[in-house]
N, C-alpha and C positions, 0 to 999 in steps of 0.2 A: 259902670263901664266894664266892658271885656278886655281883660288884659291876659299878656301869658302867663301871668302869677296864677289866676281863676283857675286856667286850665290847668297848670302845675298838678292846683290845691285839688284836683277833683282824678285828674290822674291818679294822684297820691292814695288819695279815697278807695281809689276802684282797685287798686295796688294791694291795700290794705285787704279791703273786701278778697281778695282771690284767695289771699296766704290765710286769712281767717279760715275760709271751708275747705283748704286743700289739708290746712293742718289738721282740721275737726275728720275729715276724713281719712287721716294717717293715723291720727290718736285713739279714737273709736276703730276704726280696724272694719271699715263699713263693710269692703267686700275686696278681698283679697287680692284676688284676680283682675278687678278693675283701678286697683292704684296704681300701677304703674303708668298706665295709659292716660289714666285722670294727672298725675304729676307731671306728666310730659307736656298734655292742655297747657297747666297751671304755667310751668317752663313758657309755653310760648307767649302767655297772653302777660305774662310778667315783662319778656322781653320786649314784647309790643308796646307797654307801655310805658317800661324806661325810654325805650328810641321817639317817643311821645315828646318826653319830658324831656331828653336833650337837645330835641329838637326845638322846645320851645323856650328852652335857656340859651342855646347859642346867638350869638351876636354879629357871627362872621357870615356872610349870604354863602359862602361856596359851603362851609360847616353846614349850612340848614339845609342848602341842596341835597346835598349826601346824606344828609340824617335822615332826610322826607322820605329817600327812597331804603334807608338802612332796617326801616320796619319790615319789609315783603317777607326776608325769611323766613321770622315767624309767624307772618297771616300766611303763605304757602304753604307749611308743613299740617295749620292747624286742621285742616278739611281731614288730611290722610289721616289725623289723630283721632277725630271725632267718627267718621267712618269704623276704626277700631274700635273705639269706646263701643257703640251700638252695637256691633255681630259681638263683641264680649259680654255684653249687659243681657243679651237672649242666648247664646248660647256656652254659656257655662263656663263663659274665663278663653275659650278655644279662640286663635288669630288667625288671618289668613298664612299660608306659607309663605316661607323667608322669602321664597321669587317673588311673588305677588307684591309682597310688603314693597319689597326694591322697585318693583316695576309701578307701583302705586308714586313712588317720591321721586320717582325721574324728573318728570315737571317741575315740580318743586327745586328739587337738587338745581336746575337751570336757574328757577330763578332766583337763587339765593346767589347764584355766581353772578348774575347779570347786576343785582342788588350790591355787593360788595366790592365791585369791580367797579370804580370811577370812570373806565372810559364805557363799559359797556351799560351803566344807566340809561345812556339813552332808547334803549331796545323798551326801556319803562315808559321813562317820562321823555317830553324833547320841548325846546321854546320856555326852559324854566327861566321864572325871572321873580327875585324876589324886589315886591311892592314895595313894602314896610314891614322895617322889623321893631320898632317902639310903636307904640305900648304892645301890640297883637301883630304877630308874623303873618302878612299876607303876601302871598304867591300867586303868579299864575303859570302854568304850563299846559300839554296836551298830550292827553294821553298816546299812548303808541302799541304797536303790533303785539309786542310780548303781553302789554296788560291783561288783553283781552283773552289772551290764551290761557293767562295765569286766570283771570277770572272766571271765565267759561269752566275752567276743570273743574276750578275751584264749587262753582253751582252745581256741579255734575255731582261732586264727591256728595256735595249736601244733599242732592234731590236724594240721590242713593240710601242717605241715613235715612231719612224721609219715609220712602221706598221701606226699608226694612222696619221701620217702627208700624207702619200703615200694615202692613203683611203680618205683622207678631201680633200687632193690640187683638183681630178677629179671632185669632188661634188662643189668646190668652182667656181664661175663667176671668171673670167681674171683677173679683178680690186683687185680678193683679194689673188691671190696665190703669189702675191711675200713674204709677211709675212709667204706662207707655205714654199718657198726657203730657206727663211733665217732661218727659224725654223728648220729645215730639215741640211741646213748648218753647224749649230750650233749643232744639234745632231753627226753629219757625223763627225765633227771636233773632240770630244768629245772621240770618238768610236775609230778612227782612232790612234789618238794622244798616245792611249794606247798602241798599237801594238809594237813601239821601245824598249819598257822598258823591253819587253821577249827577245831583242837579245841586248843589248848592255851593257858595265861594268857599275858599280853602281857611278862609280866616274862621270858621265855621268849626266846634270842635268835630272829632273823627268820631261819628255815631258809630262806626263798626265795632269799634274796640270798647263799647259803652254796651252796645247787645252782646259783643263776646262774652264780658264780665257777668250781662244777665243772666245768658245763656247756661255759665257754667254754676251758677247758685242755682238753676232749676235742675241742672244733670246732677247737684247734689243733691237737690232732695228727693228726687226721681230714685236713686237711692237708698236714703233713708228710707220713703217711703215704698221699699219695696219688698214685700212677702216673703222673697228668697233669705233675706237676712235672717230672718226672724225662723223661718224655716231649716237653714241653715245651722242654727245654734239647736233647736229641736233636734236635729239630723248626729249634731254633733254628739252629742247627750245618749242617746239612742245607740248611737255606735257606741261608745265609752262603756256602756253596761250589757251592749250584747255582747262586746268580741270574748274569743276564744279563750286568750293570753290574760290571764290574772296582772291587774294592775294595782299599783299600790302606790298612794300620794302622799307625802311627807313634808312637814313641814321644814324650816333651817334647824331646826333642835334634833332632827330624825324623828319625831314621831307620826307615826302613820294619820292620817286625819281622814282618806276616805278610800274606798276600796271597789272594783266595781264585782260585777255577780260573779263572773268566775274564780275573783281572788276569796271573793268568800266561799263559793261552792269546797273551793282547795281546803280554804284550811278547816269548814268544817267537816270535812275527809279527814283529814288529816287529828280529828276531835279537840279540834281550839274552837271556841267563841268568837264571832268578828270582834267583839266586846274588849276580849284580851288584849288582840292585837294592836286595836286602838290605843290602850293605856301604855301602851310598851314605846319606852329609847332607845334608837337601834344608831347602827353603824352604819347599815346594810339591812335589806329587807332579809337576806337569807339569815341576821341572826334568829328572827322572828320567827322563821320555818323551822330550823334545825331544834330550838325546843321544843316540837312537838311531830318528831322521828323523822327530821330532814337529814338530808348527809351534804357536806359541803368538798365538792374535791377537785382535782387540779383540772383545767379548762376554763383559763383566765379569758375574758374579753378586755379589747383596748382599753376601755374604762376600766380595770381592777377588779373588778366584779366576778367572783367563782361561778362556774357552774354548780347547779346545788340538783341534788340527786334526792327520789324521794319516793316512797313506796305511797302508790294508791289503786284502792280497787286492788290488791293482791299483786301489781304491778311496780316496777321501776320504771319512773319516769325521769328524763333530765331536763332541766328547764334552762337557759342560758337568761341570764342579767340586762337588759338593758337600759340604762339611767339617763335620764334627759334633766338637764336643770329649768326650773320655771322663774323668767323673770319678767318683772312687772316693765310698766312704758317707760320707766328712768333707768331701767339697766339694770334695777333692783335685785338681788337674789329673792326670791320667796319662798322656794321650796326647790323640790325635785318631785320625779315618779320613776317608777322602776317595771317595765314591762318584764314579765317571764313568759320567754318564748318556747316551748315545746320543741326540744329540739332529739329527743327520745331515736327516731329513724336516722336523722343525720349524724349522730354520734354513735350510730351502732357500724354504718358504712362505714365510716372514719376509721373505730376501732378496727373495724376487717381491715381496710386498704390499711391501715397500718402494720398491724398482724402478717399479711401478704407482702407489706415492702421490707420487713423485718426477717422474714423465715425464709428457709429454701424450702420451697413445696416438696421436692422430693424426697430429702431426708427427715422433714422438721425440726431440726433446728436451726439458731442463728443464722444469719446468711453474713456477706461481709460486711454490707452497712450495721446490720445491727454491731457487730463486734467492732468497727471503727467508731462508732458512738460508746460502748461500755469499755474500751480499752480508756476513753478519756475521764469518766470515770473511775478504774481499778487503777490509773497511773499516779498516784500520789502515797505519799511517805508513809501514811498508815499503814500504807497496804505490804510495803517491803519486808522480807523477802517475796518478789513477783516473780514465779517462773514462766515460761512458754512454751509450749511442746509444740513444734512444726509438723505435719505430717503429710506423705504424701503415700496415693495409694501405687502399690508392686502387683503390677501384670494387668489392670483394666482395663485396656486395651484387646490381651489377648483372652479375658472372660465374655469381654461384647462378642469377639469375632467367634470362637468357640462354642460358647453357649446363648450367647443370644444378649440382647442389652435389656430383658427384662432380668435378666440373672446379674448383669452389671452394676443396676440399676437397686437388686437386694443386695450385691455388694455393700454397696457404699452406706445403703440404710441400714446393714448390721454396723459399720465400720462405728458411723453415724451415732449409734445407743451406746454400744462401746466406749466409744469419747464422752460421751454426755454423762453416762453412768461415772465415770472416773473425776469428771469437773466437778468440783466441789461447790454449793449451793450458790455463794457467794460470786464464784469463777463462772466461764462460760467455752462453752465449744463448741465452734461454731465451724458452716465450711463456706470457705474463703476461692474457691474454685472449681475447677469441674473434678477433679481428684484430691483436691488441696483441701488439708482441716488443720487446726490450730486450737492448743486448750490456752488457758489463761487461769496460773491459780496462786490465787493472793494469798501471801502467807506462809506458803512454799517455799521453803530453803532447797540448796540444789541436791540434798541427799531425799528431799521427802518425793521432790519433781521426779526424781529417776527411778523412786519405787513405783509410781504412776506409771511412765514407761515403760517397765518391767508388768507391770498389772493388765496395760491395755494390751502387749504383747503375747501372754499368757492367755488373755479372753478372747483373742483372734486366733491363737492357735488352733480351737474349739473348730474354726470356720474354715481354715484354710485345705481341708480335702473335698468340702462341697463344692469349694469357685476354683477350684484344680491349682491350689497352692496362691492362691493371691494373699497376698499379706499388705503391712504399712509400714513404709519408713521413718521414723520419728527424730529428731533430732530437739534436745533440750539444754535452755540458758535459764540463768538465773537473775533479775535484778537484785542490787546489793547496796545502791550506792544512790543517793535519790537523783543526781545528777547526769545519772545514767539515760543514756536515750533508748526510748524505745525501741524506736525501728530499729538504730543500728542493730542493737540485740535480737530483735526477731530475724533481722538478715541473717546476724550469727548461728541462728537457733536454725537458719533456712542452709547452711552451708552445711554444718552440721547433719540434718537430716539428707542432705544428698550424696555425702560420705558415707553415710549410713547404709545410702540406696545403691552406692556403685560398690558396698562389698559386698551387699546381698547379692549381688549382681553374678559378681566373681564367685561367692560360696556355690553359688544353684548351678554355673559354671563346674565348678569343680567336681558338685557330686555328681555332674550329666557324665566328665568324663572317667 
């Protein structure tokens, strides 16, 4: 006898069956691009069949009403799902665009609201009346307007897969059309399976959701059995030993275990044995390198990983680190790989755009970012006694107007060597404005700073009848005390050199009259 225990137990079954090849296809890793699509199937025909199942456990008629109609959502969505599946399954993982997708589950989207909503079921079903619900739930109602809307698209959606498998298999080589059979199969089952449910009583189990379950064991093994996989790992293999970027595979102990051609081409450049490298425990692949005339230097990546620097072919190349962890389908650590990327042209731009954010083109040296970055380094206790010379240049103005601002312009580039020549290797001097320079020298007591003073004063003297008397105001402080702030002191040092500038001022004054 048929009872709704039977149907439960074979629901259950077909339940079972789904998650078995949704997992085997999550765990084997069939085809990348097509599980998502395939899990969202699985998602609806799972849900399909619990509303199955609680429908045939309830005991309340209004509960079974509303259960009968609570499956639509996901027979509605499944058509838009399976449609994706096929343009993915022939064209390389690609979906339609996001509008389309949307405009594709309009329908649907309707009727999962008319499905969830208790007053608006009747737009489904209307005249339900439930018969008997011991031993086998029997109903009867009649269908209505939405159904047939929902079912029409619904055949549209499929003929369409249909359509595209019919169109691919003739375009397909022999070796690859039985995954169109089986695709094609699986749709045919899908489509078919439906056609009972318009002539037979409700006490009658749902064959749809019995060809759904077939449907989707044939889209697996359509699948499995499909050349692309197989091709794919070929594909995979193939690129791993042509690309450009030396690779090196390691296991959790650090030992290198496999390498592909370019990391061997390197290191036997480099005159190691792949042999070597294999035996060897590393931290890091670059310790590997630098034993056999690698260099490792600063140009850290997020991972921790140096840039590692390395002469080949007569050449300096740099290669930048990149490390991926391998873990297995439990989460497992297994290893790592470490890609080195040629990065030789983008560190050399770097070094320039650095070089140019650091320097003032027109004198070369420091500009003021660089001397706010090495002031935070010279500003600590070792370095006391720190002095600072301020400087600014006297009459630059009337050297441009005068003689011209390419004469202005050798101004300040003598001014420029002057100061540089006087900074001490350690110290820097740099210029901080259009007229404006500044030394910085660690170590410096205030009697050794104002010999400096006196020294650049003396070496400008040399200049000052070619730029018609320009000279430099200097004004000098001392740090002493590590508690000492800087700026304030450089302000002092800047007060100072403008005292300096308004007697020059007055003396050149003096001798005019």
């Amino acid at each position: 006898m048929i009872t709704d225990a039977v149907f439960i137990t074979i629901y259950a079954a077909l339940a079972v069956m789904v998650v078995a090849t949704t997992i085997s296809f999550a765990v084997n890793r069939l085809h990348d691009r097509l599980s998502k699509t395939y899990f969202w199937i699985s998602a609806c025909v799972i849900g399909w069949l619990i509303t199955n199942i609680i429908y045939h456990v309830n005991d309340d008629a209004q509960r079974v009403e509303y259960t009968d109609v609570l499956a639509f959502p996901f027979i509605a969505f499944l058509p838009v799902f399976l449609l994706q599946f096929t343009l993915r399954f022939y064209r390389g993982g690609r979906r339609p665009r996001e509008r389309g997708y949307i405009l594709l589950s309009i329908i649907p989207m309707i009727t999962t609201v008319i499905s969830v909503v208790p007053s608006l079921n009747g737009l489904m079903k209307s005249g339900y009346t439930v018969v008997q619900l011991y031993p086998l739930h029997i109903t009867s109602h009649t269908w209505n307007a939405w159904f047939y809307v929902h079912a029409g698209y619904s055949y549209v959606l499929i003929a369409a897969c249909c359509a595209v498998v019919v169109w691919q298999y003739n375009k397909q080589p022999k070796e690859f059309r039985i995954p169109s059979v089986l695709l094609i199969a699986g749709i045919g089952i899908a489509y078919l399976s439906n056609i009972p449910s318009y002539n037979v009583p409700d006490e009658i189990m749902d064959s749809t959701v019995i060809g759904v379950c077939l449907s989707m064991v044939a889209l697996y093994f359509a699948v499995v059995n499909n050349p692309a996989v197989a091709f794919l790992t070929a594909a995979r293999k193939a690129l791993y030993n042509n690309m450009e970027f030396p690779v090196f595979i390691m296991n959790q102990q650090e030992y290198i275990l496999d390498m592909n051609q370019a990391a061997k081409d390197m290191v036997e450049t480099l005159g190691a044995r792949p042999e070597e490298i294999h035996s060897m425990a590393l931290g890091d692949v670059s310790s590997a390198i630098t034993n056999f005339g690698g260099t490792v230097k600063e140009g850290f990546a997020k991972d921790g990983l140096p840039h590692i620097f390395l002469r080949l072919n007569g050449e300096y190349v740099v290669f930048k680190q990149v490390r991926k962890k391998l873990i297995d389908k439990k989460g497992k650590l297994l290893g790592s790989y470490v890609v080195m990327i040629d990065i030789t042209g983008l560190r050399q731009k770097v070094d320039e755009l650095q070089w140019k954010a650091e320097v003032d083109v027109l004198t070369g040296i420091p500009n003021r970012r660089a001397f706010e970055q090495k002031i935070v380094e010279l500003d600590r206790p070792e370095n006391i006694p720190l002095s600072f010379i301020v400087g600014d240049v006297n009459r630059l103005k009337q050297v441009n107007d005068e003689l011209g601002h390419k004469q202005g312009d050798a101004l300040l580039k003598n001014i420029a060597e002057v100061l540089m020549n006087a900074s001490p290797e350690e110290g820097i001097a740099a210029r901080v404005g259009g007229d404006e320079f500044i030394v910085v020298l660690p170590h410096y007591n205030a009697t050794e700073a104002q010999m400096t003073v006196n020294i650049i004063h003396t070496e400008l003297k040399k200049i000052e009848k070619k730029f018609i008397g320009a000279s430099i105001a200097l004004g000098c402080v001392t740090k002493t005390q590590p508690e000492q702030d800087v700026n304030t002191l450089i302000h002092e040092a800047d007060k100072r050199m403008y005292s300096q500038k308004q007697y020059d001022r007055r003396s050149r004054g003096a001798r005019r009259k």
